[in-house]
Every structure is written in structure tokens, then in C-alpha cells.
C-alpha positions in Angstrom: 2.0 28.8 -53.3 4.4 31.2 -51.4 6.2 29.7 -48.1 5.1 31.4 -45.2 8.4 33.7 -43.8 11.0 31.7 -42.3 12.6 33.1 -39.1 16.5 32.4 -39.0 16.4 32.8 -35.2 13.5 32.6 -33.4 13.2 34.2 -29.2 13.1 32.0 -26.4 9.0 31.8 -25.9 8.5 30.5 -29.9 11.8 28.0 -29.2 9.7 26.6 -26.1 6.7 26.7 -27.9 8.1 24.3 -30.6 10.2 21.8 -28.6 7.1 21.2 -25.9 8.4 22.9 -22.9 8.9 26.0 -21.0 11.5 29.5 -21.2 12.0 28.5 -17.8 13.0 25.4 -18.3 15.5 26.5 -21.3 16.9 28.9 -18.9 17.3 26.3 -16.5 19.2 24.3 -19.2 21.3 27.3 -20.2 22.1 27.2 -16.5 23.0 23.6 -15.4 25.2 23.5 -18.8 22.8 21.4 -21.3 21.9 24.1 -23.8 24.8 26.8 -25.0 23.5 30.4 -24.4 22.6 32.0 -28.1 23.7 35.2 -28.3 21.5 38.4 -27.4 20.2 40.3 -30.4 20.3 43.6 -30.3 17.3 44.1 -28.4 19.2 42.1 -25.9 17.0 39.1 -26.5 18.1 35.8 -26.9 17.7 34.0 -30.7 17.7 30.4 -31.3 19.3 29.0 -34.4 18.7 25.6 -36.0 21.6 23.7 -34.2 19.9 25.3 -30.9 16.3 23.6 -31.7 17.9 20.4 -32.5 19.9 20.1 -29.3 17.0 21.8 -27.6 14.4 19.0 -29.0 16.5 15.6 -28.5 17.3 16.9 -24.4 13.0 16.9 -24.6 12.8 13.7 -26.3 15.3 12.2 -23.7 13.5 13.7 -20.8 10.2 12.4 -21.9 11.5 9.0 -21.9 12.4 9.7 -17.8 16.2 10.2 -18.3 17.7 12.6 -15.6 18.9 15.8 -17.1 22.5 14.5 -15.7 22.6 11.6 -17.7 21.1 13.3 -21.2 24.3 15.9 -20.2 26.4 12.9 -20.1 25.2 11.1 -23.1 25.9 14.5 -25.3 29.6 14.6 -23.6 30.0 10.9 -24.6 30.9 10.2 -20.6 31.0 6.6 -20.0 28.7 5.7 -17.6 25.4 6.4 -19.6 24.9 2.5 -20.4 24.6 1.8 -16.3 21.9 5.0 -15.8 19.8 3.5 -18.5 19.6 0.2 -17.0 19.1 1.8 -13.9 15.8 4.0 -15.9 14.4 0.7 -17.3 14.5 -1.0 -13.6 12.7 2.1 -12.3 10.1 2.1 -14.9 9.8 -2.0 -14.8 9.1 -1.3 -10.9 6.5 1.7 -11.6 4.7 -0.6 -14.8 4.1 -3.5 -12.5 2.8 -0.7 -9.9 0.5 0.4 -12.2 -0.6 -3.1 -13.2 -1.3 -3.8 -9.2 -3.8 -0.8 -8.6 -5.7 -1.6 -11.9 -6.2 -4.9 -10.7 -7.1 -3.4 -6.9 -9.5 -1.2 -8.8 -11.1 -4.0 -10.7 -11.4 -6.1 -7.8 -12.9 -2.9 -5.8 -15.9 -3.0 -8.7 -15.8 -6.6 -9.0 -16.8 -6.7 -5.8 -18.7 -3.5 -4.6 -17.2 -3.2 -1.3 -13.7 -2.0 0.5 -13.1 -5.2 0.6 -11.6 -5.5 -3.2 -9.4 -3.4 -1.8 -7.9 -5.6 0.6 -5.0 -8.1 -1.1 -6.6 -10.9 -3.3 -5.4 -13.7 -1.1 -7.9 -11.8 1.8 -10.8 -11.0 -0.9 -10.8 -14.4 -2.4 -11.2 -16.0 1.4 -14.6 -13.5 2.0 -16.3 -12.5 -1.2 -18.5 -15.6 -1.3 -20.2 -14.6 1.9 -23.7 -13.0 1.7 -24.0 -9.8 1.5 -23.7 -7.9 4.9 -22.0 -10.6 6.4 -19.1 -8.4 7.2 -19.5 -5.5 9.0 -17.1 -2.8 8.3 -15.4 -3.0 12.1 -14.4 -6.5 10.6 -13.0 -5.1 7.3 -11.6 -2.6 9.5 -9.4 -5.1 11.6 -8.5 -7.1 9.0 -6.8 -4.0 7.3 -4.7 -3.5 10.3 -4.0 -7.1 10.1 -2.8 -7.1 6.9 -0.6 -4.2 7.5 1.4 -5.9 10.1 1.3 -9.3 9.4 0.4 -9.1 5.7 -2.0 -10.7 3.4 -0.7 -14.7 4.8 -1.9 -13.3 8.5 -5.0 -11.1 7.2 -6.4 -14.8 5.2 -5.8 -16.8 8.4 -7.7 -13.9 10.5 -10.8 -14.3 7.8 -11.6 -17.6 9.1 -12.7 -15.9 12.3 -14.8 -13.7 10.3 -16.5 -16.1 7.6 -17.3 -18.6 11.4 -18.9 -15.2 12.8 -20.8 -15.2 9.9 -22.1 -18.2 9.7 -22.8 -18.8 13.4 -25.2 -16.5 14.6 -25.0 -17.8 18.5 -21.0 -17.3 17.8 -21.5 -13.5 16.8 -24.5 -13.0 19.1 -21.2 -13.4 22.1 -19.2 -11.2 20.2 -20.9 -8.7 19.8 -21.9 -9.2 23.8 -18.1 -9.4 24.6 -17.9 -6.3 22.6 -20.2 -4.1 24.4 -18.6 -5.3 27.5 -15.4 -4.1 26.2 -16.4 -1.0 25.8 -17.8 -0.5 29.2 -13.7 -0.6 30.3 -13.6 3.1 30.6 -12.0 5.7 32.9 -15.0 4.9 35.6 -13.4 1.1 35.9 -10.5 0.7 37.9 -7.8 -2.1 36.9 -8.2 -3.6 39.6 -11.7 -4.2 39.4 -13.0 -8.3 39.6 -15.1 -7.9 36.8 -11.9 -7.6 34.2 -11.0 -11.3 35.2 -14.4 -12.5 34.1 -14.9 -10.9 31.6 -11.4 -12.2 30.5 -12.6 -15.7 31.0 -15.6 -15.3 28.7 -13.1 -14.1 25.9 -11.2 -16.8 26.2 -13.5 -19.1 25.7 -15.2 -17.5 23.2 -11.8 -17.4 21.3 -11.7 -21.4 22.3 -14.9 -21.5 20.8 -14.3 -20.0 17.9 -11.0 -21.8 17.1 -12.8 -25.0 17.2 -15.7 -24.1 14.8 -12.9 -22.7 12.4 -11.2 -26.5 13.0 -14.4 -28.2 12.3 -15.3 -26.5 9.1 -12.1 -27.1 7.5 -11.3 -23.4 6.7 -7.4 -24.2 7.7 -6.7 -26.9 5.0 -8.7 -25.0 2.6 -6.5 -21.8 3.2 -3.6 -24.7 2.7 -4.8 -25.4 -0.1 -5.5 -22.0 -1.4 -1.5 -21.2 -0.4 -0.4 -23.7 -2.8 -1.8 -23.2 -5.5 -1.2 -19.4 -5.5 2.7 -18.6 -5.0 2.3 -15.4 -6.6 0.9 -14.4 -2.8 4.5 -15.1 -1.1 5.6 -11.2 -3.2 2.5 -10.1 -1.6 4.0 -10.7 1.9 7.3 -8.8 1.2 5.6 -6.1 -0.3 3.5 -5.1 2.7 7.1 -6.1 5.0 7.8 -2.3 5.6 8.2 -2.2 9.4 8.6 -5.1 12.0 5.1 -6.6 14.0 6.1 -4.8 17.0 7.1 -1.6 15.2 3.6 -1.6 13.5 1.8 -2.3 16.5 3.6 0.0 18.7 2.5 2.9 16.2 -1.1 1.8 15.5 -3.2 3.9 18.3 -6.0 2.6 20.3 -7.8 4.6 22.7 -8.1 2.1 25.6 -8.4 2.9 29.6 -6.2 1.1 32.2 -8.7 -1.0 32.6 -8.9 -1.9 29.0 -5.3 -2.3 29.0 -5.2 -4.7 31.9 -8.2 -6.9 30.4 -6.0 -7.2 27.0 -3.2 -8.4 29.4 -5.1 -10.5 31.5 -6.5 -12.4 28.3 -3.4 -13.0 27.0 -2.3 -14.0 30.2 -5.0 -16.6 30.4 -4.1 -18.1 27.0 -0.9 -18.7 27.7 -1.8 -20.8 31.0 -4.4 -22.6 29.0 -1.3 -23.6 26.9 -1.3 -21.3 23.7 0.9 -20.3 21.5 2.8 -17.4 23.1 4.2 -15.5 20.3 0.0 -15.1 18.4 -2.4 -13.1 19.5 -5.7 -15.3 20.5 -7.7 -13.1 18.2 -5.3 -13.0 14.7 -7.3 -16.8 14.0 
């Protein structure tokens, strides 16, 4: 059987074509320095000889393993210095494997669980996913993602106490949802210095001291204790999510609240600190 005919040199489009890439891209190699410029034929095209494919298919091989076209230039010059960008490329694909690793295991907790919740860290989903369905409402999943994005995943599995006591006590999140709607009556039509915002502050507070001392009575503290020690791999979890300071993240998470709003959040907190709380937590973080 005859051999099909054999090209000596082939043009720049059938040299891409083979080596898995682009004429642009060859021309950008011709340009940086990587790949010698063949000469132009006579129809002032260029033609790619054997040695050309060969350099041409190793600087693809090298690129498809993630090395920068400056080190493949260096490895072909022999330049020292090649050992330290490798080690550099393995770190850098280490770091993007075990990213890769953490959303398949937020997407299987996502259908583990059914709910945006899965998607929260597994330190917050383990704390709630035992709860009935519809016990959290999505304003709740709502602040516990802002939770966990300035305090992390330790603050966000403290928080869930509040919520798995809400769900469990129905007188407890008959007031909240009260306090709420009362809340949201602190609009532009209220001023600041209206009595009703000292209250109204007083019923949060002890609704908040209420709260705290179902979350005591049920044990959910020692059992997030317990939880903590047995699963170390959470600390990581914490530094991950440690992109910006508390007050950084807060002062760049909006909320559309009115004076009046504004002086109720203050008076609360002011109220809580009388009544001897902690002064660096906010009352409604546990």
C-alpha cells in the first residue's frame, strides 16, 4: 500500500492543526522568542520543518501542563531558575486541586440537602440540617450568610443556636417575628427621637435575654463544644473566609435603615451593655 504524500514543510495553519493550537498563537511564539521564524517560501509563506514541529509540540505539551511561556523559554535556554518555577506550578495547582475538591463537596452537600443551606460551610449545615423542613426561613439563611462572611463559619455555628431555639419555640418566634414588624415600621415618618424606639428597644432586649437563656437550657453551647473538637479541619475554614477585618466587612455590607432605625440599633446595644453584656458581640450574633 502506497504512503500517502509526505510534505517536507508544511504552512503555518496545518503546523497548528497538528500541534493542537492556533497560527496566532505560533506567531505569538515567533514573537516573544520561543519558536525561530522558518523561512518564507516563495509565495512568501512561512514552512515548518521537522525540528520546527518538534520544538513547536513540546512548548504545547509544556503549556498544557500550566507552565508560563517564560519558564518553557527558560527550560529550552537551560537558565537556572526553572527548578523554583516548577515548584512554584505544583503549589498553584495543589492550591486550585484542593479548590476543586471544596466546591464538589459544597455541591454535594447543596443536593444532600435540598436547600441553600448546603451551601453554607459544613460546620453551619451540620448545626441545622436536622431541623424539619421549613424550620428556616430564608431571611434566616440569609443572615447567617452575612454572618459567616464576617465572622466565619465559628461565628455563623454559634448564631444557629438562635435559629434551631426559634424553631423550636413557637412563642419565641411568635416575638420575633412581632419585634420584626415593629422594626420595620422605623421609617422616614418616625423621628429619632420618638419614645416609642426606647420601648421597643426594651422588648428586644429581652427577647434577646430570652432567647439566650433557652439556647443555655438546651445545651446547644456544649454541644457546639463538642462539635469544635472533634472537627479541627473547621479552624482552615475560619482563615479561609478571613479576607477583610469585622469592621471592614460590616462597614461595606449595606442596610437600608432610617434614623430612626439607626438610633433603635444604638439604643439596643446601648441597653445591653448597661444590663452588663459583652461589649465587643453583637446581642443578636448568639
Amino acid at each position: 500500500m502506497p504512503l500517502p504524500a509526505i510534505p517536507r514543510r508544511v504552512k503555518i495553519g496545518d503546523a497548528a492543526a497538528f500541534a493542537g493550537t492556533t497560527p496566532r498563537a505560533i506567531r505569538h511564539y515567533h514573537a516573544i522568542g520561543l519558536l525561530a521564524e522558518p523561512e518564507r517560501g516563495s509565495d512568501d509563506r512561512r514552512r515548518y520543518g521537522y525540528d520546527d514541529m518538534i520544538r513547536l509540540l513540546w512548548i504545547r505539551r509544556m503549556a498544557d501542563a500550566g507552565i508560563s511561556l517564560d519558564d518553557i523559554h527558560a527550560a529550552f535556554e537551560g537558565t537556572t531558575g526553572i527548578e523554583q518555577s516548577l515548584a512554584r506550578l505544583e503549589e498553584s495547582l495543589a492550591s486550585k486541586a484542593a479548590a476543586i475538591e471544596a466546591q464538589r463537596a459544597a455541591v454535594n452537600r447543596l443536593r444532600e440537602v435540598g436547600s441553600p443551606l448546603g451551601l453554607l460551610s459544613p460546620l453551619v449545615t451540620g448545626r441545622l440540617r436536622d431541623l424539619p423542613p421549613g424550620a428556616l426561613r430564608t431571611a434566616d439563611l440569609d443572615t447567617l450568610l452575612v454572618t459567616e462572611r464576617i465572622f466565619g463559619p465559628l461565628g455563623a455555628a454559634t448564631q444557629a443556636d438562635r435559629f434551631i431555639v426559634l424553631a423550636t419555640h413557637p412563642e419565641l418566634r411568635a416575638e420575633e417575628d412581632r419585634l420584626a414588624e415593629a422594626e420595620a415600621a422605623l421609617d422616614d415618618a418616625m423621628s429619632p427621637d420618638d419614645p416609642r424606639i426606647e420601648g421597643l428597644a426594651a422588648q428586644r432586649c429581652a427577647h434577646e435575654t430570652a432567647l439566650a437563656a433557652a439556647i443555655e437550657r438546651s445545651g446547644l453551647e456544649e454541644a457546639l463544644k463538642v462539635l469544635l473538637d472533634r472537627q479541627d479541619e473547621h479552624v482552615g475554614e475560619e482563615e479561609d473566609g478571613a479576607r477583610m477585618s469585622a469592621m471592614e466587612a460590616i462597614g461595606t455590607m449595606p442596610y437600608d435603615f432610617f434614623p430612626a432605625r439607626v438610633r433603635y440599633e444604638e439604643r439596643v446595644i446601648e441597653l445591653f451593655h448597661s444590663a452588663g453584656q459583652d461589649r465587643d458581640r453583637d446581642p443578636r450574633t448568639g
